[in-house]
C-alpha positions, 0 to 999 in steps of 0.5 A, spaced: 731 434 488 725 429 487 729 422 488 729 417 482 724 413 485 720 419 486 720 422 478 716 416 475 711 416 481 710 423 480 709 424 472 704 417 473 699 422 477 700 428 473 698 425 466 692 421 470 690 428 471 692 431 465 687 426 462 681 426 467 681 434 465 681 431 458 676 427 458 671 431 462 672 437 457 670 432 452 664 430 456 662 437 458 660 438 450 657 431 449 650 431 449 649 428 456 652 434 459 645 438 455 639 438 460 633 440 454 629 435 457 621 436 460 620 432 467 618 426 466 625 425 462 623 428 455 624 434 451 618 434 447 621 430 442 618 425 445 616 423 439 622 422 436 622 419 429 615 420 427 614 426 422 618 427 417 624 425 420 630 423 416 628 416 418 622 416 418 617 412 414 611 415 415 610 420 410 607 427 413 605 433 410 608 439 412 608 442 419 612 440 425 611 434 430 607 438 435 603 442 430 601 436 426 598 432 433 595 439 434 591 439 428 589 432 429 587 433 435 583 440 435 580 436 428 577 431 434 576 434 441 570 435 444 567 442 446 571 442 452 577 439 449 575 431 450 578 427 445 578 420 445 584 416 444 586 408 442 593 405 440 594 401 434 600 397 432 600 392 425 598 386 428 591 389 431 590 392 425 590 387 419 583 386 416 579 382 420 582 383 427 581 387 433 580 394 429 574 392 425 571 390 431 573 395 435 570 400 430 563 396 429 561 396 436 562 404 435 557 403 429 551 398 432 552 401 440 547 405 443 548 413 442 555 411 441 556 412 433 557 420 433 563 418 438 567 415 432 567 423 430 571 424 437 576 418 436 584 419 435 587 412 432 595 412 434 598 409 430 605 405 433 608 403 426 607 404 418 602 399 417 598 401 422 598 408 420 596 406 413 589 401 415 587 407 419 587 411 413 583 407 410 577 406 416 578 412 420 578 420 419 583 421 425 589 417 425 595 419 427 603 416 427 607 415 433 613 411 431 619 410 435 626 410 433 630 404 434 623 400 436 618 396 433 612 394 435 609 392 428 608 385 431 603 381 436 606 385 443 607 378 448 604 380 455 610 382 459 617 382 454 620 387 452 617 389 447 609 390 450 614 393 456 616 398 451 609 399 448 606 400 455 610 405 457 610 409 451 603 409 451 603 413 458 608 418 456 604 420 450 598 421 454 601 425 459 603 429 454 596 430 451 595 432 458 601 438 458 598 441 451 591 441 455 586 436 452 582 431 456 581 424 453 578 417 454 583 412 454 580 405 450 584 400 448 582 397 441 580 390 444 574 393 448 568 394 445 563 400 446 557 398 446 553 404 450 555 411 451 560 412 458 559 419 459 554 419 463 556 414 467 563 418 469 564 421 476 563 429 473 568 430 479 574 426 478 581 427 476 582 420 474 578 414 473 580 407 470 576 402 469 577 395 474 579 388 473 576 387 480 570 392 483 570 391 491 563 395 490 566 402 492 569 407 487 573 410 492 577 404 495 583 403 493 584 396 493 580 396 488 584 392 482 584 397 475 586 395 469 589 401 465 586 399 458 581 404 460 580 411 463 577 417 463 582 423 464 582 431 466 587 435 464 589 439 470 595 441 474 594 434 479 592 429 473 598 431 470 603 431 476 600 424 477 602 421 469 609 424 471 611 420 478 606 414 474 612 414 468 618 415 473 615 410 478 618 405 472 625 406 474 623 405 481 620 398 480 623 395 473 621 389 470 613 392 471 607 395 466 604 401 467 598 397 470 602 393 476 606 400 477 599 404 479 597 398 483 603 399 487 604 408 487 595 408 488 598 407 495 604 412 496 603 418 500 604 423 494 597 422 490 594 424 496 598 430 497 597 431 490 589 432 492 588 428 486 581 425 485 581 417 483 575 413 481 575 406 480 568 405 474 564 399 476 565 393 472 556 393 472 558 399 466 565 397 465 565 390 464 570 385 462 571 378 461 575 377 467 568 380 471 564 380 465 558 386 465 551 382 469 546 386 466 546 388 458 542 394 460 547 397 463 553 395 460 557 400 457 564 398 455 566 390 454 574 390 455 577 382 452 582 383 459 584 376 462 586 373 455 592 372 452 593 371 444 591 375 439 587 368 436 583 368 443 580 375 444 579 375 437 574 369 437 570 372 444 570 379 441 567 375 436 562 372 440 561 378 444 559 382 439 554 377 436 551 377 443 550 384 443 546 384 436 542 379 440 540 383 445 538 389 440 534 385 436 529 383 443 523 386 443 524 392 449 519 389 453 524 382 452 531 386 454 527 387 460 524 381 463 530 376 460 537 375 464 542 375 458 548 374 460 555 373 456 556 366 452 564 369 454 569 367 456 571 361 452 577 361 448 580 366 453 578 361 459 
């Protein structure tokens, strides 16, 4: 027989049991407990809101989410499946901001306006979507349950944390269904054709804030407003462990991650080939382009505000109309150079 002390000490531990089993059971049917998820933590859901869902804003006309971006996608791929891709979100979308701009310098750059017919807008919020319907042949919505990024996305909060990393999930994605793209952001003005300009041997190239002179060397200081993007098995491989190193280094964006894991040991077994593009083609006002016979893209890096880029897209814009107007012999014999930055000193 138990002793008296002994009975109340033992019916405490058979109830803590009998309610761990309990509550495991419960668990083992919570979704947690049910792994349907890709590798980089995502079912292929990880567009989640976006078509047509019970919460979703943006109306879509049939199809399900993967067929709708397909479409989209076949619609606006190159021959060899190269498409172009910006983001956008409301605040970069009103008239008279940054897509107007970004679209104009397609129009006037030199063999870029064909380009437009290659360009996959994504849109971040409603408001976005619908201007894009109205300016562009190929838009598509990416919104995301639970988050808003209709708003001016401050450097470094929460929420341009969040667009970031969205932004690199969804290209990996891209890369899983087979498609190549050239990643822009809309604050980059095109002025010449890129292609001949990239490396034909790369898996990744990005463009720089910093070029050492050498495209190979990794100390160069990339900036992921710009790349040109091959899918293959070790492209796709390098945007997963990008999107995972997130968590290895929290508080960070997508461009100080790559800073750090261009050093790590994987990407080299990866056999991955990285390039780094010249800021002499790929310039930016934190190292502007030199020559306006050679520049390429003009990237409104280094500067913060919307009301600042905007002033210097601007003025850069007005310099590359300048440009044009010169008779060939003067583009040749001047040294032009960039009335910016100015506002985004």
């Amino acid at each position: 027989m138990l002793s008296e002390s002994t009975v109340p000490r033992a019916v405490l531990v058979f109830a803590s049991i009998s309610v761990f089993i309990l509550l495991l059971y419960g668990a083992s049917d919570s979704p947690r407990f049910h792994s349907s998820s890709s590798s980089s933590g995502y079912s292929f859901n990880i567009f989640p809101s976006l078509f047509g869902g019970s919460d979703s804003k943006i109306p879509i006309n049939g199809g399900d989410d993967y067929n709708k971006l397909e479409k989209v996608l076949q619609e606006a791929a190159m021959e060899d499946k190269t498409v172009i891709i910006a983001t956008l979100n409301e605040a970069w979308a009103a008239p008279n901001t940054v897509i107007d701009l970004f679209l104009e310098s397609f129009r006037i750059g030199q063999g870029t306006r064909r380009l437009l017919d290659h360009l996959v807008i994504v849109a971040l919020d409603e408001k976005a979507y619908r201007r894009c319907m109205e300016l562009h042949t190929h838009c598509f919505a990416l919104v995301t349950r639970g988050l808003d990024f209709h708003d001016e996305a401050y450097f470094m909060t929460h929420v341009y944390l969040e667009m970031m990393w969205r932004r690199i999930d969804f290209l990996r994605s891209l890369l899983e269904m087979g498609y190549n793209f050239v990643f822009t952001d809309a604050d980059i003005m095109w002025f010449r054709d890129p292609f001949p300009r990239f490396f034909l041997d790369a898996d990744f190239q990005i463009a720089c804030d910093h070029f050492s002179g050498n495209s190979s060397d990794i100390q160069n200081r990339p900036n992921g407003g710009f790349n040109y993007v091959k899918s293959n098995k070790r492209s796709i491989e390098f945007y997963k462990f990008w999107y995972s190193s997130r968590e290895t280094y929290p508080g960070f964006h997508d461009q100080d991650v790559l800073n750090f894991i261009k050093f790590d040991p994987f990407i080299e077994s990866l056999g991955l080939k990285m390039r780094f593009l010249d800021t002499a083609f790929f310039g930016g006002l934190c190292e502007p382009s030199k020559d306006l016979n050679l520049v390429c893209t003009m990237h409104a890096n280094c500067c913060f505000g919307l009301d600042s880029k905007l002033h210097d897209l601007g003025i850069m814009l007005q310099d590359w109309k300048t440009f044009l107007s010169l008779p060939p012999i003067l583009k040749r014999s001047l040294s032009l150079s960039w009335r910016v930055p100015q506002n985004c000193r």
